[in-house]
C-alpha positions as MATLAB code, in Angstrom:
seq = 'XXXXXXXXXXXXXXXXXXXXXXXXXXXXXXXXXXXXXXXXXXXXXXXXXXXXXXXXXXXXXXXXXXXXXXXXXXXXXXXXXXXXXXXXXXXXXXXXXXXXXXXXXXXXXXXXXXXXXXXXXXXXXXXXXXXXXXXXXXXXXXXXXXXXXXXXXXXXXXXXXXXXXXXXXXXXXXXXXXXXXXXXXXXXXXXXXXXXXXXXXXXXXXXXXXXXXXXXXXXXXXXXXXXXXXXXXXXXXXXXXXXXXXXXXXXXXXXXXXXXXXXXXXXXXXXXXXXXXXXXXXXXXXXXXXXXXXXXXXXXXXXXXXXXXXXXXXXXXXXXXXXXXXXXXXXXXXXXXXXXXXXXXXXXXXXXXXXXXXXXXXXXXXXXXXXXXXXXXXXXXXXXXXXXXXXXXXXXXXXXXXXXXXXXXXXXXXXXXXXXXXXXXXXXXXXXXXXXXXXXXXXXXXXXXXXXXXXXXXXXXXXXXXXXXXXXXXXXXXXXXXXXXXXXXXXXXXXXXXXXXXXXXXXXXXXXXXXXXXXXXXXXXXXXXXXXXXXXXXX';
ca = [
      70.875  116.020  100.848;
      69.671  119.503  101.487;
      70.654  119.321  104.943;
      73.796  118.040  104.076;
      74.628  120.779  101.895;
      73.131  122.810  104.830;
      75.430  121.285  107.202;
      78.446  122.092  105.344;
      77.504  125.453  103.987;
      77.582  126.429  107.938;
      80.762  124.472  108.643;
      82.316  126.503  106.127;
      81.273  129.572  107.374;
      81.774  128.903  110.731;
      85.928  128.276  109.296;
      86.481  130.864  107.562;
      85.150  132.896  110.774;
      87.453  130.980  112.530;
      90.282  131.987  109.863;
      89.403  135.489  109.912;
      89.085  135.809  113.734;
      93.112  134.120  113.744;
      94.360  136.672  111.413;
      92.703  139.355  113.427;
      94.660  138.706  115.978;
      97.429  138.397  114.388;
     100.804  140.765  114.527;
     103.635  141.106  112.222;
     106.628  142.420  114.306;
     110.558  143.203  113.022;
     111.440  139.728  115.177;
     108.597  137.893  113.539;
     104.778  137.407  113.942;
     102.316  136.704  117.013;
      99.155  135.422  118.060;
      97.288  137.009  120.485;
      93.744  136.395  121.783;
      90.373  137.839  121.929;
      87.907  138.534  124.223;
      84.748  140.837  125.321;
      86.100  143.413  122.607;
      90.154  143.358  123.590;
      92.605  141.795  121.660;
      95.363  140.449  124.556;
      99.475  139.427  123.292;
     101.134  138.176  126.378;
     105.286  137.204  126.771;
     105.899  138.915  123.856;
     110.050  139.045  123.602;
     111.478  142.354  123.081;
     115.240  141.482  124.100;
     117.172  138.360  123.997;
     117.438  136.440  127.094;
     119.679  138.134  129.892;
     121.252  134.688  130.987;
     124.839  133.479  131.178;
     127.101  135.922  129.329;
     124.450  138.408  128.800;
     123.852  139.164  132.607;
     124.798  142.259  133.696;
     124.867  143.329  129.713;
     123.010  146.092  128.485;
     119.783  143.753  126.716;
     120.259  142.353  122.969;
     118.053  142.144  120.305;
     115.761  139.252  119.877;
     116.709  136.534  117.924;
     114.124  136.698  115.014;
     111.792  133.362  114.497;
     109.574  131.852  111.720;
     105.954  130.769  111.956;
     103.615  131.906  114.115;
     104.475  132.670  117.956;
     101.720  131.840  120.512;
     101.590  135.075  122.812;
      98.595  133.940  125.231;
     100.263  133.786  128.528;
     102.527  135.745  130.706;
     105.883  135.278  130.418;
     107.782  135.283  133.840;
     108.512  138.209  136.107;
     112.036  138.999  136.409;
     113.808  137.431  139.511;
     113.052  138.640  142.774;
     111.946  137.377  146.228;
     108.365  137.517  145.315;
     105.513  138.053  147.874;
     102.995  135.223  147.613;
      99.843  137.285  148.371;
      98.905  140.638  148.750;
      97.495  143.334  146.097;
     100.226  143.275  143.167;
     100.877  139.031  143.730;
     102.573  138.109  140.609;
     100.979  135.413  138.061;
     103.913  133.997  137.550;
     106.804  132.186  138.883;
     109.972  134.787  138.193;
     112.834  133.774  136.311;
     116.479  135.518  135.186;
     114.396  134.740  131.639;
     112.164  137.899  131.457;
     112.341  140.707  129.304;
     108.884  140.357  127.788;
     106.234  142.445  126.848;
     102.523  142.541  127.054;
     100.160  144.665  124.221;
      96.093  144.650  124.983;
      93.957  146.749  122.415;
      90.596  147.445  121.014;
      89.097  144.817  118.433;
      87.280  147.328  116.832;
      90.420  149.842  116.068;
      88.857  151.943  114.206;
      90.408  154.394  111.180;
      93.257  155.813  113.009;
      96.586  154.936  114.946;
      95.619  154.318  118.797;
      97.632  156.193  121.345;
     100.044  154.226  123.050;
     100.201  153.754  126.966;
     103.039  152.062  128.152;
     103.423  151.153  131.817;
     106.422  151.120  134.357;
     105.691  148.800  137.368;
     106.622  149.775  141.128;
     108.365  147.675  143.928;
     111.401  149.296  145.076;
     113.446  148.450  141.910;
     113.889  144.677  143.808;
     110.188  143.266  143.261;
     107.292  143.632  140.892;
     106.122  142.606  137.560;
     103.765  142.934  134.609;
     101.612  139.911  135.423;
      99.444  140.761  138.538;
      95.862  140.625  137.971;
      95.332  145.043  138.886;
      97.475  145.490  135.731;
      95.777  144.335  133.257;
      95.379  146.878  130.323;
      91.970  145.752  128.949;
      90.296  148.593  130.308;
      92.468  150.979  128.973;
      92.145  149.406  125.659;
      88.220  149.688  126.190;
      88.644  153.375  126.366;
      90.162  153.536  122.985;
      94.329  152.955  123.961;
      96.739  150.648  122.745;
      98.130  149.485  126.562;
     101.951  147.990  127.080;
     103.899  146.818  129.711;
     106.927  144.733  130.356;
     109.660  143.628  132.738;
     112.685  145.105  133.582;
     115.981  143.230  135.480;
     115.247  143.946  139.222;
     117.636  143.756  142.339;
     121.529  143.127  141.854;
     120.470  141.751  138.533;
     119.041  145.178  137.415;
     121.266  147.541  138.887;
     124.975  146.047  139.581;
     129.174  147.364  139.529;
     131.696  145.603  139.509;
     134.958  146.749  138.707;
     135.437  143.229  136.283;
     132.271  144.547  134.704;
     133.678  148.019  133.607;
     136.585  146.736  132.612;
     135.106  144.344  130.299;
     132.814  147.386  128.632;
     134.931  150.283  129.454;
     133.026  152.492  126.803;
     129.535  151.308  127.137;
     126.356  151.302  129.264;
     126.879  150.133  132.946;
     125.154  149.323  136.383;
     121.499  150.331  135.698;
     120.820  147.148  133.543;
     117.173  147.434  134.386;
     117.218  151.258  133.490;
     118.288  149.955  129.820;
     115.576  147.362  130.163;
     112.906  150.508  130.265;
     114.510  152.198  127.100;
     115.158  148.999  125.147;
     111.134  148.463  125.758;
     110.168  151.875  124.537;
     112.394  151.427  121.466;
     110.653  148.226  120.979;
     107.404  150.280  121.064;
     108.502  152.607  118.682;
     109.459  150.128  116.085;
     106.445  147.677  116.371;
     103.500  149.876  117.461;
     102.381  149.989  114.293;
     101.929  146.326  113.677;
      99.258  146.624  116.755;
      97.376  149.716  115.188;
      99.277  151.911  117.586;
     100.465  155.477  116.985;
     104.147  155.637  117.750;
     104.301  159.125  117.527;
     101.629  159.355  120.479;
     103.276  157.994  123.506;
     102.837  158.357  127.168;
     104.700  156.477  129.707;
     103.119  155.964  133.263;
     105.140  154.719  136.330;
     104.169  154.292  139.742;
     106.453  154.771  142.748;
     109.866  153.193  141.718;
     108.106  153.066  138.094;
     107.820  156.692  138.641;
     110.986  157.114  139.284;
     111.823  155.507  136.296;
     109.859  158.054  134.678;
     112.000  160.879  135.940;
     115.020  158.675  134.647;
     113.605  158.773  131.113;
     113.293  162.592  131.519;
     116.784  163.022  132.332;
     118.376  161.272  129.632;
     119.294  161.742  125.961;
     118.909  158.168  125.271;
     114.886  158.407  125.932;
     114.835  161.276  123.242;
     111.603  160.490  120.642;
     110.270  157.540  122.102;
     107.640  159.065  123.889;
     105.856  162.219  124.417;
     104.476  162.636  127.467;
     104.157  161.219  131.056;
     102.506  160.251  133.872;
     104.251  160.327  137.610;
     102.059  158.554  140.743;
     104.262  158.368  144.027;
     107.375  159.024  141.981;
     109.366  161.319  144.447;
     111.087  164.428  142.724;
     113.655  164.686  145.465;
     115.568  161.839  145.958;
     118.942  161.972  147.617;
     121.419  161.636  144.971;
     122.244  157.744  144.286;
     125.690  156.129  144.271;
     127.974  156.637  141.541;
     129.154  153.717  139.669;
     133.043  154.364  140.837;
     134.622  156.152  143.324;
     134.042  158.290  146.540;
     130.706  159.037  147.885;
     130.089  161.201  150.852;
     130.297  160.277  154.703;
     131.937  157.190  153.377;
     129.196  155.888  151.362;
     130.143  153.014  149.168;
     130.208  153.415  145.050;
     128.083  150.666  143.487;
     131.843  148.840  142.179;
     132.745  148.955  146.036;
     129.507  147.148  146.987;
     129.275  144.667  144.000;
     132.979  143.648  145.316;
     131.885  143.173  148.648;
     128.992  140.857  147.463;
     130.835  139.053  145.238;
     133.598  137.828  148.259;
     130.085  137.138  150.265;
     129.104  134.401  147.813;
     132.939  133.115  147.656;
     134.202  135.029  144.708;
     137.746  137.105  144.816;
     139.509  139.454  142.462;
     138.527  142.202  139.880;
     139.196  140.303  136.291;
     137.262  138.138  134.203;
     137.728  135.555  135.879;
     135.800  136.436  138.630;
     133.545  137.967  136.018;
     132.654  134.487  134.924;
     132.046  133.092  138.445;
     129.648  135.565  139.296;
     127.719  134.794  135.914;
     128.040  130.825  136.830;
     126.145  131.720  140.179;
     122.421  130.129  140.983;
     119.896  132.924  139.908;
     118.947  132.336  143.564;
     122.409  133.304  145.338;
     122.012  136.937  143.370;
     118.439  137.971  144.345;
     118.060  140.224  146.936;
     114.320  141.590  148.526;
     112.746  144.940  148.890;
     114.963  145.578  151.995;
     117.524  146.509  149.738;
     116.019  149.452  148.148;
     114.895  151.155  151.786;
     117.846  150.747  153.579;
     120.343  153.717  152.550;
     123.425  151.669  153.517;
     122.996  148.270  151.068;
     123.251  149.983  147.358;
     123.156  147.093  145.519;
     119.373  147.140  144.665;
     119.572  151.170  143.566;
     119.829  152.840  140.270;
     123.408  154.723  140.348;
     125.071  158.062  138.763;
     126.580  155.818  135.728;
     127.405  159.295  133.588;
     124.931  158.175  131.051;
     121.828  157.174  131.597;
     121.727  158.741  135.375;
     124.114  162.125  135.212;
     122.705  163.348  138.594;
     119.825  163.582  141.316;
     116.235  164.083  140.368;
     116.050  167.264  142.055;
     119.349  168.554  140.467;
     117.804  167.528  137.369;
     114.908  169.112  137.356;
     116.329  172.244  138.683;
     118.765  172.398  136.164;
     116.434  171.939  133.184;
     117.639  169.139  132.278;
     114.079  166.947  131.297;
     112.325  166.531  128.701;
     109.526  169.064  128.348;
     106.609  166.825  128.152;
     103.003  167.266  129.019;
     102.915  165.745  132.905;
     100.381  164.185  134.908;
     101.985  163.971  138.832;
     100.492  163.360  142.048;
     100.146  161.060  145.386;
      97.806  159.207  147.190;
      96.587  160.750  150.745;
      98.343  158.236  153.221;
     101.338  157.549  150.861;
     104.722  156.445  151.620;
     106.213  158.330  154.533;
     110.200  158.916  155.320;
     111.205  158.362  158.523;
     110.793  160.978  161.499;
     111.615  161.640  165.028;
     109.852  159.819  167.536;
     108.901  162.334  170.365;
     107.075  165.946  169.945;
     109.275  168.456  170.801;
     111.832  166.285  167.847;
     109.119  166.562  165.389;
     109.024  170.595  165.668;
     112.693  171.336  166.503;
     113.811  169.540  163.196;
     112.525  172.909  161.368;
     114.777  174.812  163.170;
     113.695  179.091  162.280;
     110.155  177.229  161.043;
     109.177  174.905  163.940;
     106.363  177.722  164.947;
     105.029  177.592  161.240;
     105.334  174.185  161.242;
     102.643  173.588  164.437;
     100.851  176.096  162.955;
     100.501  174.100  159.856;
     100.205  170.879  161.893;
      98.352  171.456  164.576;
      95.803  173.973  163.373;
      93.596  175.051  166.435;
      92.945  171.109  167.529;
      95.382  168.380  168.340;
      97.005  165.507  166.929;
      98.610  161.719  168.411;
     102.292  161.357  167.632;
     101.539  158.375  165.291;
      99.321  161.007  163.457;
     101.761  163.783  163.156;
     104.520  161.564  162.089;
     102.887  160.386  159.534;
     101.810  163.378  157.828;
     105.036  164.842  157.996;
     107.035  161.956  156.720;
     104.287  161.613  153.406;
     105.029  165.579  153.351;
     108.697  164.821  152.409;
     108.885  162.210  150.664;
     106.460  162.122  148.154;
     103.600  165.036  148.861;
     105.863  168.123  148.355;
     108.283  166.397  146.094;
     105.563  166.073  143.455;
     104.351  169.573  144.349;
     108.273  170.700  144.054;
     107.847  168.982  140.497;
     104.399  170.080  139.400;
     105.650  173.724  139.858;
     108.931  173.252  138.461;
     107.141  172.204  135.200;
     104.302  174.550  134.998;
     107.092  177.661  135.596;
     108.052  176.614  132.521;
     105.168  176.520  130.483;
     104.976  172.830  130.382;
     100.845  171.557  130.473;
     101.087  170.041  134.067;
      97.924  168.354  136.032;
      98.398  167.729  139.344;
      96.789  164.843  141.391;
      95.867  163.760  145.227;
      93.564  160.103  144.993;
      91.726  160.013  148.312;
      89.219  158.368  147.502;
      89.409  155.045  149.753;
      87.367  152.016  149.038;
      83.957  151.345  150.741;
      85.215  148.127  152.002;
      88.497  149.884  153.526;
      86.973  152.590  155.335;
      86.825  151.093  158.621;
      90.677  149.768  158.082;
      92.415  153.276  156.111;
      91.067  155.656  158.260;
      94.533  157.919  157.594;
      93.778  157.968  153.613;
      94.662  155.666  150.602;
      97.838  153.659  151.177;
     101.296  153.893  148.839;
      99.848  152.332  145.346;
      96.180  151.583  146.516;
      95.151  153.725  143.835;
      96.316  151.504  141.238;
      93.135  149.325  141.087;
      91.511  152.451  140.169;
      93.727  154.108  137.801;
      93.597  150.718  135.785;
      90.048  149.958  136.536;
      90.465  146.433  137.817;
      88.987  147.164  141.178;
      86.936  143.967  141.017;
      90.390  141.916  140.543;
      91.171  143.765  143.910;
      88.246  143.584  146.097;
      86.263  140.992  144.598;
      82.680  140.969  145.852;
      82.999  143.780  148.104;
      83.415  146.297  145.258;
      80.095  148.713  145.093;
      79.081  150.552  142.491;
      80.691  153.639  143.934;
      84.154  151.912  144.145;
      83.645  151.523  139.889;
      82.500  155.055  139.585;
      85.391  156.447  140.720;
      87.515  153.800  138.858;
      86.179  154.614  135.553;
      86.257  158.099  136.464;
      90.379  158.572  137.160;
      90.848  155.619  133.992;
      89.397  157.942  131.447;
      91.272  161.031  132.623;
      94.519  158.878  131.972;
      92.877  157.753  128.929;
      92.063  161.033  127.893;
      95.338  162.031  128.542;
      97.232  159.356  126.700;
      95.077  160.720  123.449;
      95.561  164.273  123.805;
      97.689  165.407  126.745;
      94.365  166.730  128.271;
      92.511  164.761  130.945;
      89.660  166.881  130.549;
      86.780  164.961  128.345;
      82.994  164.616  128.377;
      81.221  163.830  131.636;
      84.493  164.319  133.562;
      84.574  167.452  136.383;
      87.371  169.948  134.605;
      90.578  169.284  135.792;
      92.401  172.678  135.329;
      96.495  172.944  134.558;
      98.599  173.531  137.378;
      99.025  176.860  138.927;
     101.565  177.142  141.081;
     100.246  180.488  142.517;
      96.934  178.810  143.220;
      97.949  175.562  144.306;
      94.557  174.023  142.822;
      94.942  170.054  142.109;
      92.364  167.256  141.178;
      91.760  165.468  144.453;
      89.380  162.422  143.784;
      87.596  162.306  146.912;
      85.100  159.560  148.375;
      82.289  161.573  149.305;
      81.914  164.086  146.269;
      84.207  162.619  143.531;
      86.581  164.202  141.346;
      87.134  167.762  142.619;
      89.304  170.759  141.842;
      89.794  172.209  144.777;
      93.474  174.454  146.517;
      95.763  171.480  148.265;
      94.257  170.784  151.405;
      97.909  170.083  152.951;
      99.285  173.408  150.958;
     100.272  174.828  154.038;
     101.534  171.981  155.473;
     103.618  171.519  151.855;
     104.651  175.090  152.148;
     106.710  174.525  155.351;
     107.853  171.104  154.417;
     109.330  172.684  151.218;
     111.607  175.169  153.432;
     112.528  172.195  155.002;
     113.175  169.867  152.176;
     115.106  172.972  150.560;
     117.328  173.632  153.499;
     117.904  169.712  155.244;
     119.041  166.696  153.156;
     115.679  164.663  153.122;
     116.268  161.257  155.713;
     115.550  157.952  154.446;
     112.710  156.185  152.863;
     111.553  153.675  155.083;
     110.095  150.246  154.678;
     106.248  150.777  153.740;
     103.378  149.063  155.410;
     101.360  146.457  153.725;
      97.846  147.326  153.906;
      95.578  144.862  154.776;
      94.848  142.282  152.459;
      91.367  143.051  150.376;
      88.023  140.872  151.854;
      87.827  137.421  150.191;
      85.456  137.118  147.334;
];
């Protein structure tokens, strides 16, 4: 009988743990409450809604609340990525099939909260604005939530679903928000954050956005417009450009004949069969097979096909990102900005004498800067220079713009390349290959072949974003000190692979000092495709 009473003395313990633990992971949010799970110390909510559907009448419509629901709501899994053509391998493979279904969010945090609000990091995903997602394995936000953050991300409308005119479109919504759906994804999100971060623990008075290449961009999209104002308060920029040719506008002419995003959602539309400008065709192109509207990431790098790119809409996008900027136009938030050391490169001339002449009164500075006292291959030198003007003195170009100001800026360059890489990279890090690190999920990355070293300088760059995210200071305990940006000194953080984290004057600067004269005087050439690294060693 004693061991009876034993028996069930320890079942009912072992419930009301059970109880307890269910609640804990519990969230009441303004559309209803969630379950989430726990594990190792993180609480995880996956495919949480934050907009209704975009399907049937709501594509192409700025997103809609959610429609509020009783009980409890399972939020254990991803939800799908938005629809795209979706690579099947590679280092940011989704976890899910995509769907038209997809505006969902995902919230990881500490168990152990602690007395105060958390800081809240929310995350923008790259791919071009045509591919990408919230659900590959190197973005998972349980390490951030380790260090102490409350860690979001979500999915935005990609491809012609995200970013669309048609003149049946403006016509129906004459007065409203048009063309960059996906845009109004990304502030839809961080309203959604602002309303429920409290529910999670999270401080939604503490917010830092981070986007990476097209996320990045996004970033500078959210500093250019009122409609971002107060939901977050400062922001972090990898690979994000800073002077990207102007995009289309919604309506009318562009320059050299460039079509406006209404002329090139009209010439789709008769491609898949559908004629005219009212709402009838409106309807037929809503009818249409998710399928016969995706597009792939050759959309966003080729300069003639618009229909994957954000566009001038007059609201959300009012101009370029350089006009922007150099107008004064963004917010003035603290700013973490920087590249990796073989990022994305535009595209260059393919002999020598090319490569110099195109600096016209600088070519002579420019082999100076190039060439040094030794020489260089081609490949070599066209590669440098296209990173140069894309992305390297762009973020420079942004960095000072920023600090001139006053703003707190921090300036980046990851270098640091993987041990298992080294014999592959031999340029520097790749476009995004620094995203294992910054989210420390190396070992999701490289499996096996990840060394000790590899997770030093992981958990090295995490808590500087970490730190960041808390304070709008990298700089912590342990860390080297990562000084603000001086644009007279030229000093940024470059995480290196032989002596770590290490504040040193730009290596490239006079290579960036050249490449500014010519990205100040010369309308910048296109983006081009970018190269997929090689895949990572299997485990």
């Amino acid at each position: 009988m004693k061991c009876f009473k034993t028996t069930l003395l320890a079942c009912a313990l072992l419930g009301a743990s059970a109880i307890a633990m269910a609640q804990n992971t519990q969230a009441k949010l303004d559309s209803g409450t969630i379950q989430g799970s726990a594990s190792d110390g993180v609480i995880a909510y996956k495919g949480i809604p934050f907009a209704a559907p975009p399907v049937g009448p709501l594509r192409w419509r700025a997103p809609q609340p959610v429609k509020p629901w009783t009980g409890v709501k399972p939020t254990t899994v991803f939800a799908p990525d938005c629809m795209q053509v979706a690579s099947p391998s590679g280092p940011m493979a989704l976890g899910t099939a995509p769907s038209e279904d997809c505006l969902y969010a995902n919230v990881w945090l500490p168990a152990d909260k602690g007395a105060g609000r958390l800081p809240v990091l929310v995350w923008i995903y790259g791919g071009g604005l045509v591919v990408g997602g919230s659900s590959p394995a190197v973005y998972s936000g349980e390490h951030f939530a380790r260090k102490g953050v409350m860690f979001v991300s979500f999915n935005y409308r990609l491809g012609r679903f995200g970013f669309f005119g048609h003149p049946a479109l403006t016509a129906e919504n004459a007065d409203g928000l048009l063309g960059n759906y996906g845009f109004m994804d990304e502030i839809a999100a961080l309203k959604w954050v602002q309303r429920n971060a409290a529910a999670f623990g999270g401080d939604a008075g503490n917010v830092t956005v981070l986007g990476e290449s097209a996320g990045g961009r996004s970033v500078t999209m959210l500093l250019g417009t009122s409609l971002a104002n107060g939901l977050y308060h400062r922001v972090i920029i990898n690979s994000g450009g800073g002077r990207n040719p102007a995009p289309p506008s919604l309506s009318g002419s562009m320059p050299m004949g460039q079509p406006s995003a209404e002329e090139t959602g009209l010439l789709f539309a008769k491609s898949v069969g559908v004629d005219g400008t009212g709402q009838e065709a409106l309807a037929k192109l809503r009818a249409l097979p998710a399928e016969m509207i995706r597009g792939d990431l050759s959309m966003a790098t080729t300069r003639t096909n618009y229909f994957s790119l954000n566009m001038i809409d007059g609201k959300i996008n009012v101009a370029s990102q350089n006009e922007q900027y150099l107008a004064g136009a963004n917010a003035k938030a603290p700013m973490i900005i920087g590249t990796t050391s073989a990022d994305l490169a535009s595209a260059t001339p393919d002999t020598l004498d090319a490569l110099f002449a195109q600096f016209g009164p600088y070519a002579e500075e420019a082999k100076a800067a190039y060439l040094g006292n030794g020489n260089k291959d081609l490949a070599q030198l066209r590669g440098e220079m296209g990173r140069d003007r894309a992305l390297l003195e762009p973020a420079r170009h942004v960095a000072t713009t920023y600090a001139l100001r006053g703003i707190p800026t921090y300036v980046f360059r990851f270098s640091y390349v993987p041990a298992s890489m080294r014999d592959q990279w031999r340029t520097g890090v790749p476009h995004a290959m620094e995203l294992p690190f910054v989210f420390g999920t190396v070992r999701a990355r490289y499996g096996a072949a990840t060394t000790p070293a590899d997770e030093k300088a992981a958990d090295q760059i995490l808590t500087y974003y970490a730190n960041f995210a808390k304070t709008g200071d990298p700089n912590g305990a342990g860390l080297p000190e990562w000084p603000k940006y001086d644009p007279a000194k030229d000093v940024l953080m470059n995480f290196t692979m032989d002596d770590g984290p290490v504040a040193m004057q730009d290596p490239f600067h006079k290579r960036l000092d050249v490449t500014q004269k010519f990205n100040t005087q010369i309308p910048l050439p296109p983006v081009v495709a970018p190269v997929v690294p090689p895949a990572a060693p299997r485990r």
